[in-house]
C-alpha positions in Angstrom: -56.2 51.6 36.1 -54.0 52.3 39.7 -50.7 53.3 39.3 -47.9 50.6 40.1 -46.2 51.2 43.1 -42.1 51.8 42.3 -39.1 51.0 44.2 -39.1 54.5 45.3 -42.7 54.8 46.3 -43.2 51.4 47.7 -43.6 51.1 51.5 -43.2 48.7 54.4 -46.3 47.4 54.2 -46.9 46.7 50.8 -43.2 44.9 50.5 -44.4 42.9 53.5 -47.5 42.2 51.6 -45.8 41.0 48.3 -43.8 39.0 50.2 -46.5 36.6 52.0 -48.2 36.8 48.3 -45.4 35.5 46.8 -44.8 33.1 49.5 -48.3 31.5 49.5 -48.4 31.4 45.7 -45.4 29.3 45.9 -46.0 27.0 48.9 -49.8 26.5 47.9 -50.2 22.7 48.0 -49.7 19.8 44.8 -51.9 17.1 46.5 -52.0 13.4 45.6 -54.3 11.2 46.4 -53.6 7.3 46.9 -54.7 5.0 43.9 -56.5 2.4 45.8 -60.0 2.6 45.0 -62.2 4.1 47.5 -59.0 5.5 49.3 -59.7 9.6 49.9 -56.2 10.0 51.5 -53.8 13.1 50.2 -50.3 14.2 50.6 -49.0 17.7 49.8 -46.4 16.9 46.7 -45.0 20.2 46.9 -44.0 20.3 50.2 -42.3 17.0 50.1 -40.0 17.7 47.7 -39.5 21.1 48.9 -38.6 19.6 52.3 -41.4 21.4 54.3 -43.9 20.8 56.4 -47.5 20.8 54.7 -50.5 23.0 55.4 -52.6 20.3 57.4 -50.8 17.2 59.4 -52.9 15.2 57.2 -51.5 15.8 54.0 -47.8 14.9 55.2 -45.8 12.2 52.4 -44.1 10.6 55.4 -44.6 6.5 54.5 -46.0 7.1 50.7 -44.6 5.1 47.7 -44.9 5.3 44.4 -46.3 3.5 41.5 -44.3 4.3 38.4 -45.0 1.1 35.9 -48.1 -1.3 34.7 -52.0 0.2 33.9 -52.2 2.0 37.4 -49.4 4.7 38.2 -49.6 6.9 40.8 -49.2 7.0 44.7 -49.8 4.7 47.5 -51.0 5.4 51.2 -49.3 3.9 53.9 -52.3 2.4 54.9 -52.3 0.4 51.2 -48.8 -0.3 50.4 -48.6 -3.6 51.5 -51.4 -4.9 49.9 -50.6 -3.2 46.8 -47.1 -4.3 46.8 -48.3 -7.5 47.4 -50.2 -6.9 43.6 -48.0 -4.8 41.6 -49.2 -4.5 38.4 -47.6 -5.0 35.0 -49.0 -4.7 31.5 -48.3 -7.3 28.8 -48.6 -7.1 25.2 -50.0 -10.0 23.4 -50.2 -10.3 19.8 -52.8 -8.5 17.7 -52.5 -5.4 19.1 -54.3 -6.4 22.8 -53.1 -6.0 26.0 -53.7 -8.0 29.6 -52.4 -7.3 33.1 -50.0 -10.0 35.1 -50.4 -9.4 38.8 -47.3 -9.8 41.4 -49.6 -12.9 42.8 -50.2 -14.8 39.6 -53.4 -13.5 38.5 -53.3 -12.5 35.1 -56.8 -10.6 33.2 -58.2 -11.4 29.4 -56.9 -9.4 26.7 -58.5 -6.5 26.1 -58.3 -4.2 22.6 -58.2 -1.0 24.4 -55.8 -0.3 27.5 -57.6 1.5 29.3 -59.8 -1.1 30.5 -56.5 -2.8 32.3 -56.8 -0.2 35.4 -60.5 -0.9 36.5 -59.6 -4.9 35.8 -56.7 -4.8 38.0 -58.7 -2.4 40.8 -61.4 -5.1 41.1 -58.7 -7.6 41.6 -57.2 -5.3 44.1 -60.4 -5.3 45.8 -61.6 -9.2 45.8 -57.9 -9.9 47.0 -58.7 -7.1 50.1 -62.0 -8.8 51.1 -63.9 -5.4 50.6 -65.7 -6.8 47.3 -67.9 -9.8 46.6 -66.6 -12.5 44.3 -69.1 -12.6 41.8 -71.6 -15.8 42.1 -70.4 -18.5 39.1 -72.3 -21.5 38.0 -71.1 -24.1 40.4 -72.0 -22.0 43.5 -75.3 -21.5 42.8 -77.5 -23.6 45.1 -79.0 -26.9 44.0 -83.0 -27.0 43.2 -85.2 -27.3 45.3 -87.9 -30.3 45.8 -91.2 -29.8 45.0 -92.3 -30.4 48.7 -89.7 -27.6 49.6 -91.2 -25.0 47.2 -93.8 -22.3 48.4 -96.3 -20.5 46.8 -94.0 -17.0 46.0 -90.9 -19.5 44.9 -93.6 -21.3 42.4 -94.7 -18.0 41.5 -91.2 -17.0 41.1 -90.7 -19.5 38.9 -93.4 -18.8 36.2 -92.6 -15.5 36.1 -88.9 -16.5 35.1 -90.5 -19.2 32.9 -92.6 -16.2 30.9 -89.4 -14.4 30.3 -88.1 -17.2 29.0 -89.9 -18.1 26.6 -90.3 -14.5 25.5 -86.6 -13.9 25.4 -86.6 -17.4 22.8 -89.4 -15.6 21.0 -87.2 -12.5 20.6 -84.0 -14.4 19.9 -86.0 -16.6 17.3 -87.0 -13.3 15.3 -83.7 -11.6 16.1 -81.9 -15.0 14.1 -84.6 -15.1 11.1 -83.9 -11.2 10.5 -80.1 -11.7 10.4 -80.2 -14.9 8.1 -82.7 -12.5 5.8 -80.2 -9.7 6.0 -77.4 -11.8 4.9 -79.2 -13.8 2.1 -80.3 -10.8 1.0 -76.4 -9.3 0.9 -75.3 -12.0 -0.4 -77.8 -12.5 -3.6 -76.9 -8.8 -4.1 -73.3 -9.0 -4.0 -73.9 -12.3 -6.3 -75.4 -10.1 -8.6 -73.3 -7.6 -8.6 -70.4 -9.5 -9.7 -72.0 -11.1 -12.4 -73.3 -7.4 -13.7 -69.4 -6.2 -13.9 -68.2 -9.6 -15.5 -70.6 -8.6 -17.6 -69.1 -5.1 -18.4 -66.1 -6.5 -18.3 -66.4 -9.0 -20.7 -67.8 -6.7 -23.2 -64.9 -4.0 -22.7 -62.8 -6.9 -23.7 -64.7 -7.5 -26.9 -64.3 -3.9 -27.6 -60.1 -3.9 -27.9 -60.6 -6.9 -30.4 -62.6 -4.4 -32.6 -59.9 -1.8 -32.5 -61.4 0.8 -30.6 -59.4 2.9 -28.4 -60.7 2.8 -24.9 -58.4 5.5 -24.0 -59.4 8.3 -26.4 -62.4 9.5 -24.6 -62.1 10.5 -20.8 -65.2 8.6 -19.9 -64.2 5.4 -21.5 -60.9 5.7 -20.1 -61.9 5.9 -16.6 -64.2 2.8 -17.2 -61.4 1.1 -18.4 -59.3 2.2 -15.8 -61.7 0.9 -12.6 -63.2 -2.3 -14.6 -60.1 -3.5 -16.0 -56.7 -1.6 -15.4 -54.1 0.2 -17.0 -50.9 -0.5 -16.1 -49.0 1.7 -14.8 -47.0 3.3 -17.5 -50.2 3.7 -19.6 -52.3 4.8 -16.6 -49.7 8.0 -15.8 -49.8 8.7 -20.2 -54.2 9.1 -19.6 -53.9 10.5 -16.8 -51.8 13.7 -18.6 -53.7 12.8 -21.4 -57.1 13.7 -19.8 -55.6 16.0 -17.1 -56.7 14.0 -14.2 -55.1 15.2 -10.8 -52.9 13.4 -8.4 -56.1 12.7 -6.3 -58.4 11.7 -9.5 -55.0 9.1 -9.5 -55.5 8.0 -6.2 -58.7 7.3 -6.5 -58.8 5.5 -9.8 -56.2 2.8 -8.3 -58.3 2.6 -5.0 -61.1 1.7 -6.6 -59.6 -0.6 -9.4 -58.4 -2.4 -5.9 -61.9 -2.8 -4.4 -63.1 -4.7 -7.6 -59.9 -6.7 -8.3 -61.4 -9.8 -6.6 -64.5 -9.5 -8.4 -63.1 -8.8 -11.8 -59.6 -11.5 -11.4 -61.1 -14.2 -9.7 -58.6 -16.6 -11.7 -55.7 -14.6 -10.8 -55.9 -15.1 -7.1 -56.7 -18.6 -7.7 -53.9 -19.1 -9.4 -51.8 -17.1 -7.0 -53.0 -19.6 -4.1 
């Protein structure tokens, strides 16, 4: 390792050289680009607000603007502040946790569950309203058929092929349909069953108080009770230091005694309704 220079054995030179170090490190450029898509124009941040002028003529902030609300924040080119302007952005929240985007000429997107998709919604907007993107082709634009004296041998043969993957697309959604109706009878004779297997337990637990036996003696009947049926919660916190169960063996008792509430108290939620 060099020795440091000192105050005493630094020279002329090496000051000078510090300096223009220190100078570069803090004038070295903060660029920004514009937020219009497919714009590749910068300005020099730094040197803006620092009130000099920038490294490259190109990179000057004379004319920018910025964006500091809606989905898309950031800085605008001269070239693109009018048309932006003209479709300043702003996000709305909608109910159930979604979000759209109202533009500054009217046009508003579909809700969407994540917000992130806002800013490439309101870009292609940006775009179609420029003229430099397609409108998508809908329905009603499509042209009209043609007449069979009009058609040619590779539109005819277009047409089969189109007609092939037709009717192997139906074939696919046919089998795609029967699998998910299996699936679901399947889940839902299971679940059936289920249920009628815990009444069953149930049922039987219920029997057991009526012959005086203590379902909160033994840990194991205890739990049973506790996830089939219930304790309340007085009698739930004496078995719990009863049986040493932790906070989390707790937790867990009530969260599953929740999960089979509806299949064990059908009546009480019909009555509640």
């Amino acid at each position: 390792m060099t020795d440091q220079p000192t105050l005493a054995t630094l020279t002329e030179e090496q000051l000078a050289d510090l300096i223009a170090k220190a100078t570069a490190f803090r004038n070295q450029p903060s660029l920004r680009q514009c937020l219009y898509p497919g714009c590749l124009r910068e300005f020099d941040m730094a040197a803006r607000m620092d009130g000099r002028e920038p490294a490259r003529p190109s990179w000057s902030g004379t004319g920018w603007r910025q964006v500091t609300r809606g989905p898309s924040t950031g800085s605008v080119c001269p070239d693109h502040v009018g048309i932006v302007t003209e479709h300043l952005p702003r996000t709305v929240d909608v109910p159930n946790g979604r979000w759209m985007v109202a533009c500054a000429c009217g046009w508003m997107s579909r809700s969407q569950t994540y917000g992130g998709l806002l800013r490439p919604l309101w870009e292609e907007h940006l775009l179609l309203a420029a003229g430099e993107l397609a409108a998508p082709v809908t329905f009603a634009e499509t042209p009209g058929r043609l007449s069979l004296a009009e058609h040619t041998e590779a539109s005819l043969a277009e047409l089969y092929e189109v007609l092939e993957d037709t009717e192997h697309d139906r074939a696919e959604t046919r089998a795609a349909a029967q699998a998910m109706y299996k699936a679901w009878d399947w889940h839902r004779n299971t679940v059936g069953g289920i249920a009628r297997a815990v009444n069953a337990v149930c049922n039987m637990m219920r029997l057991g108080v009526a012959d005086t036996r203590d379902w909160s003696a033994d840990r194991h009947d205890a739990y049973l009770w506790a996830v089939l049926i219930g304790w309340d919660d007085d009698t739930l916190k004496d078995v719990a230091a009863r049986h040493r169960w932790n906070e989390h063996r707790v937790r867990y008792v009530r969260e599953m005694r929740a999960l089979l509430s509806p299949i064990t108290d059908p009546q009480k939620q019909e009555a509640a309704e």
